[in-house]
Structure formats: C-alpha cells, structure tokens
C-alpha positions as CSV (number, residue, x, y, z in Angstrom):
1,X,12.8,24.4,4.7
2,X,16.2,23.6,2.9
3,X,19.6,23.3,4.4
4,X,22.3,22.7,2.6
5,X,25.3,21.9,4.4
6,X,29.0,22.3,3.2
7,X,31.7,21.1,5.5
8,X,34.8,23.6,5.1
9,X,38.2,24.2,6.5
10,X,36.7,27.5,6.6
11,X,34.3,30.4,5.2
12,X,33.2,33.4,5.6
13,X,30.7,35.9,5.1
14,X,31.6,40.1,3.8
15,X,28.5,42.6,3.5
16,X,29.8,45.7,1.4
17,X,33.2,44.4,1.5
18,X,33.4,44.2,5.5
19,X,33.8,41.1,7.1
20,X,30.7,40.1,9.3
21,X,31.0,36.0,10.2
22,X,34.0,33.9,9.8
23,X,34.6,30.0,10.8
24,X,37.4,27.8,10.7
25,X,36.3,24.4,10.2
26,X,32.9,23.3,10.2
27,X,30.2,23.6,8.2
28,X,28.4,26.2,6.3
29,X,24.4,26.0,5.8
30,X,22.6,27.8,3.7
31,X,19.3,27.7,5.3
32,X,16.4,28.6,2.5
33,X,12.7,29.1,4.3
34,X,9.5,28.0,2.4
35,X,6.0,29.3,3.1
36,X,4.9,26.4,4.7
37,X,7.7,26.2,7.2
38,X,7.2,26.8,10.7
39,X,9.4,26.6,14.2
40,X,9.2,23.1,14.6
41,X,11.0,22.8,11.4
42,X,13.4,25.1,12.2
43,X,14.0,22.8,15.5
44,X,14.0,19.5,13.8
45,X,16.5,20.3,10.9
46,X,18.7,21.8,13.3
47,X,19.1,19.2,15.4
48,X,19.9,16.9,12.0
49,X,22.6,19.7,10.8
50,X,24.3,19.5,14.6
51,X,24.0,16.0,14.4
52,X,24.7,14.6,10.9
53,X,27.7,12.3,11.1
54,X,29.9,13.7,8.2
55,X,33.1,15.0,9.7
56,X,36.2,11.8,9.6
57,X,37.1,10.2,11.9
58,X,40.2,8.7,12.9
59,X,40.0,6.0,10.2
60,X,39.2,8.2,7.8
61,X,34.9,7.1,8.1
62,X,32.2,10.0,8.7
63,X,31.6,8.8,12.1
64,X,31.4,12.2,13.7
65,X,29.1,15.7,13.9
66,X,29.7,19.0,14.8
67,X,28.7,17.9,18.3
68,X,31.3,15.3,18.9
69,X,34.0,17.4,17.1
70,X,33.1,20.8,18.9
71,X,33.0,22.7,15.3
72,X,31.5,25.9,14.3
73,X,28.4,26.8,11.6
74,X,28.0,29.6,9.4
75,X,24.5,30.1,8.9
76,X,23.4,32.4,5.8
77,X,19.8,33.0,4.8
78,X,19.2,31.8,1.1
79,X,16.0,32.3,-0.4
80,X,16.8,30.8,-3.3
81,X,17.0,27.6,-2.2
82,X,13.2,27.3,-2.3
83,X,13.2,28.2,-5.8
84,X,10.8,26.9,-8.5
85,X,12.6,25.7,-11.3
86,X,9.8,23.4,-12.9
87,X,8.7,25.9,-15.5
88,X,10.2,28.2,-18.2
89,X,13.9,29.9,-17.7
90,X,13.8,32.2,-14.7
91,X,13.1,30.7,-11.2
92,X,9.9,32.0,-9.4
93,X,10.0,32.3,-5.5
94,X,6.6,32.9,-4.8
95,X,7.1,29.6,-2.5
96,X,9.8,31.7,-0.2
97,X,8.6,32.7,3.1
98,X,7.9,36.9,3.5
99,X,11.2,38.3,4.7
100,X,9.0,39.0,8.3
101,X,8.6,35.3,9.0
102,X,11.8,34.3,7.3
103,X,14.2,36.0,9.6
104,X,12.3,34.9,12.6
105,X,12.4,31.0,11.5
106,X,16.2,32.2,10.4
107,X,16.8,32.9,14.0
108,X,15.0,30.3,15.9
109,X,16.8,27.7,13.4
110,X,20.1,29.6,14.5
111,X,19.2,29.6,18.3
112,X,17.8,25.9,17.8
113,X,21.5,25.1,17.1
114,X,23.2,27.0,19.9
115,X,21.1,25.7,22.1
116,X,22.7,22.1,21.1
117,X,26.1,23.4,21.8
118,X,27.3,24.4,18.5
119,X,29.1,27.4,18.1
120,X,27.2,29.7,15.4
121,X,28.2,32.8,13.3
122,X,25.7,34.2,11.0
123,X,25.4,36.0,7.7
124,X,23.4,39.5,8.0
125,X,19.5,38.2,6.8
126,X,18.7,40.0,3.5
127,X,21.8,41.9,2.9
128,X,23.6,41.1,-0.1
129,X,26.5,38.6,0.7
130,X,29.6,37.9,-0.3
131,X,30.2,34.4,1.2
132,X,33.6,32.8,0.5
133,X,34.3,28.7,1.4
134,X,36.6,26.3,0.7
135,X,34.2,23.0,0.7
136,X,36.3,20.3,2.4
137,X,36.0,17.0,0.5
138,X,34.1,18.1,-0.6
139,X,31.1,17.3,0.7
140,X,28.2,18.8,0.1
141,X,24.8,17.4,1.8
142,X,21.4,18.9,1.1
143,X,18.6,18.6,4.2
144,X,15.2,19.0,3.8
C-alpha cells in the first residue's frame, strides 16, 4: 500500500463535472492498494498519515499532524500508484489489488482514519476523477 500525501490549502474531487468531496486545508492522499496489502496495512498507514508531523507550527517547524491541528483528508483511490515501471514504456498493474478487495481496504483505510478523529471526505472508488489541489509548500510526502 502507497499513500501519498499532499498538504493543501485545499482540494477537491468532481466526478462527471459534479462536485463529490471538498476540503479546505489539510491533506490529500492518494491511497494506491497492492495485492499483497491487507487490513492491518490499511490500519497502520493510517495511523502514520493522521499522525505525520508536517503541518507548521508556530515557529514555522513541522511540529504538528492532522490530529493536533483538527484538519481534514481527502482520500482518492489511485491504482496507479502501485504501478510497475521497471520494464519497457507502458506501466503494468498486474501488482494492483482487484477492484473487490481494493475498495474494501479503501474503506477500512478511510474508517481507520475517522476512527482517529480526522475528518475524511472521499473520492467516488473507480470513477474517473477530476481531483483539483493546490499543494501547500509544497510538500509532498510519499508513505509506504
């Protein structure tokens, strides 16, 4: 499992030009699910997305998480993210999880994460996306 995390002033997510998800600051993850991935993993990175230390703080330091700041998450399912790149021009995803066991590890990371306190807005799993940001930094962390 892959999560990579963009804080933003904001973002949002439009399916077929209506708008489904929108934050104000925070951070947006795209969350990418491998084969091999199971709840536990969708637990553990969760807690390290709520808890990574990379909003300011008063002295300008990352000192503080979307915990201590009360922030929101946009979560959007990315299968690319697992993507193999190692050979030839096009990416193969035969590494990606099947959309069935994706979307259940999509939610349980999602849950995981309310669960902490973090306020969570979602992308619709498998749709087709338009997902707008405006990266704050920017900072751009990837989880794994």
């Amino acid at each position: 499992m892959r999560a990579l995390l963009q804080r933003v002033s904001e973002a949002s997510v439009r399916v077929e030009g209506a708008l489904v998800a929108q934050i104000g600051p925070g951070l947006c993850v795209l969350l990418g699910i491998a084969r091999t991935d199971d709840e536990a993993e969708a637990e553990r990175l969760a807690g390290k997305a709520a808890r990574l230390r990379i909003f300011a703080d008063e002295a300008d330091r990352f000192s503080r998480s979307l915990l201590d700041t009360g922030a929101e998450a946009l979560v959007v399912s990315q299968f690319t993210l697992v993507a193999d790149t190692a050979r030839g021009n096009r990416p193969s995803f035969t590494e990606a999880a099947r959309p069935e066991r994706a979307e259940e590890l999509y939610g349980r990371f999602c849950a995981a994460l309310a669960g902490l306190g973090v306020p969570v807005q979602t992308g619709v799993f498998g749709a087709r996306m338009e997902v707008a940001l405006t990266n704050d930094g920017p900072v751009t962390i990837l989880l794994e």
